[in-house]
Each structure stands twice: as C-alpha cells, then as structure tokens.
C-alpha positions as CSV (number, residue, x, y, z in Angstrom):
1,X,-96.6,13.5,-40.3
2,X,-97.2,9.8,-40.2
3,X,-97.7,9.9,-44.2
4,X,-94.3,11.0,-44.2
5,X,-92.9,8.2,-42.6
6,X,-94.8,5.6,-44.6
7,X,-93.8,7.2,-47.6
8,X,-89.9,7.0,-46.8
9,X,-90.3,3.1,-45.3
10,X,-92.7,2.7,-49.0
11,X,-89.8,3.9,-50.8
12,X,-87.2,1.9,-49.0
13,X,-89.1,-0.8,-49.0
14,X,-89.4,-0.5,-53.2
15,X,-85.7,-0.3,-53.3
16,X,-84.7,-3.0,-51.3
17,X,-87.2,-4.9,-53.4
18,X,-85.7,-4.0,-56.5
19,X,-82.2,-4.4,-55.6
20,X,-83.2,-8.4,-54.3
21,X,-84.5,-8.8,-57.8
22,X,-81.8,-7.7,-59.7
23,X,-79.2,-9.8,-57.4
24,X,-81.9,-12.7,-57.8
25,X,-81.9,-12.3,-61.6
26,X,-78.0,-12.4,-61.5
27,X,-78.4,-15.2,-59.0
28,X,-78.7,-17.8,-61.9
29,X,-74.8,-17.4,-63.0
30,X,-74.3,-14.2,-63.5
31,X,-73.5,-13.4,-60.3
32,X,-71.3,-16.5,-59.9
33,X,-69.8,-16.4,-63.1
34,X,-68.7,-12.4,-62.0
35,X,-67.1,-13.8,-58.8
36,X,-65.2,-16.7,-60.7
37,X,-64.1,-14.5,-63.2
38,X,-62.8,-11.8,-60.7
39,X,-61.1,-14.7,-58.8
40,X,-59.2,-16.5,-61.4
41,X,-57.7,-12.9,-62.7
42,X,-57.0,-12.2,-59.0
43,X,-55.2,-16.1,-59.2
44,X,-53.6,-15.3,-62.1
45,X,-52.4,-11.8,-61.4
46,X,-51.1,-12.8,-58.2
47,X,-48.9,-15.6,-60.1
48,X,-47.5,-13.1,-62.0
49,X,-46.0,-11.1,-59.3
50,X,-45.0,-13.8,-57.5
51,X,-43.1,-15.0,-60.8
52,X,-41.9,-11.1,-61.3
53,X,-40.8,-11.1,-57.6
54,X,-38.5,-14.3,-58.4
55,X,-37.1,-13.1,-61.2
56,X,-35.6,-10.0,-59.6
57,X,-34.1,-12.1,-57.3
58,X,-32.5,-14.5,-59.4
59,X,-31.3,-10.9,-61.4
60,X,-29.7,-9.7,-58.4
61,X,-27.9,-12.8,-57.9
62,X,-26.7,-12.7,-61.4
63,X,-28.7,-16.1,-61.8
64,X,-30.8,-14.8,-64.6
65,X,-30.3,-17.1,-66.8
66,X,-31.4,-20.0,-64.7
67,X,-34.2,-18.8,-63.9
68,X,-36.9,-20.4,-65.8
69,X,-35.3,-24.2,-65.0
70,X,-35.0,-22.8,-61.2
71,X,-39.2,-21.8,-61.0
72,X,-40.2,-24.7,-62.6
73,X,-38.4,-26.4,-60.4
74,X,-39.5,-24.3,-57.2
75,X,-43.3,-24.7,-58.4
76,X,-42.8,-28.4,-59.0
77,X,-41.8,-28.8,-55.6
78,X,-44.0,-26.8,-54.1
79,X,-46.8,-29.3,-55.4
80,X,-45.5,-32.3,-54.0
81,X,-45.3,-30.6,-51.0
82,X,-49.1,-29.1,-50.6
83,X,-50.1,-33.0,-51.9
84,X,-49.0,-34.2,-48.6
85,X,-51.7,-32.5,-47.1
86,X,-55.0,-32.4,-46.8
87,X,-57.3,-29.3,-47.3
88,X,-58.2,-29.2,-43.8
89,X,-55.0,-29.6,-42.5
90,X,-53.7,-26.5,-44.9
91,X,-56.5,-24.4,-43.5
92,X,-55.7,-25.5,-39.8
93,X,-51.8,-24.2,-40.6
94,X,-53.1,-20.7,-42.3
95,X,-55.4,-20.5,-39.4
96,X,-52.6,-20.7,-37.1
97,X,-49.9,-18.8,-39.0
98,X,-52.6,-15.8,-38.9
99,X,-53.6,-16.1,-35.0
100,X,-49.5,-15.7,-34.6
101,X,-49.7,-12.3,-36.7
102,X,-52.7,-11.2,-35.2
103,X,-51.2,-11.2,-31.4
C-alpha cells in the first residue's frame, strides 16, 4: 500500500519537474516574448474598438465626416492630459476609481 503512494507522489513529483523545465527553458524569452506579444495585440485590439466605438457615435450624430480630425484631436488631448501626471499618481486614481465600484 505504501508503494502505491510513493509511486503517485514519484510520478507527481516527475511532472512537476518537467513542467518547471519546460517554463524554465521558455524562461529565457520565450515566455516573455509570448506575454509581450499577447499584450501589445490585446493594446492594439482594444484601440480599435475604442476607435470603432467613436465612430458610431460621431455616425449617429451625423458627424461622420469629422471624424478622423475630431479623434485625432480627442487622442492628442488625451496625452497632454495623462503627461500631467505621474505613473504613480495614475495608479493611485485607478486604484480609487475601482474601490468606488467595488463597494
């Protein structure tokens, strides 16, 4: 009965090693570059709606047509704006905005 139990913690104990050494063979970039490449097409898609979302507004105004000056613009703006502050003091306001929607 005992060799049972050895066996199974053998066996999981020879899986768990080779799972570590295929994440630590990734570890050198692959795994990273798999993350960054997941992110920035997350970014990107993300954009894209956002940009979709716009235009359908600006098409139910009837404002379609001033649409590409009008995001420019909007994204323009929206830069100056996030350079006023600091990376900590944008995470502080997320922080906060999402203990409000929490409660």
């Amino acid at each position: 009965m005992n060799d049972g139990i050895s066996t199974t913690v053998s066996s999981q104990q020879n899986i768990c090693t080779m799972n570590m050494s295929s994440i630590s063979s990734n570890a050198g970039g692959g795994l990273k570059q798999t993350i960054h490449t997941r992110l920035d097409a997350r970014i990107a898609d993300m954009k894209e709606k956002r940009k979709r979302g716009l235009k359908m507004i600006y098409k139910k105004e009837g404002r379609l047509s001033d649409f590409e000056h009008g995001f420019k613009t909007l994204i323009a703006r929206k830069q100056q704006i996030l350079k006023k502050f600091t990376s900590e003091q944008l995470e502080n306001q997320i922080k906060g905005t999402l203990a409000v929607i929490e409660e």
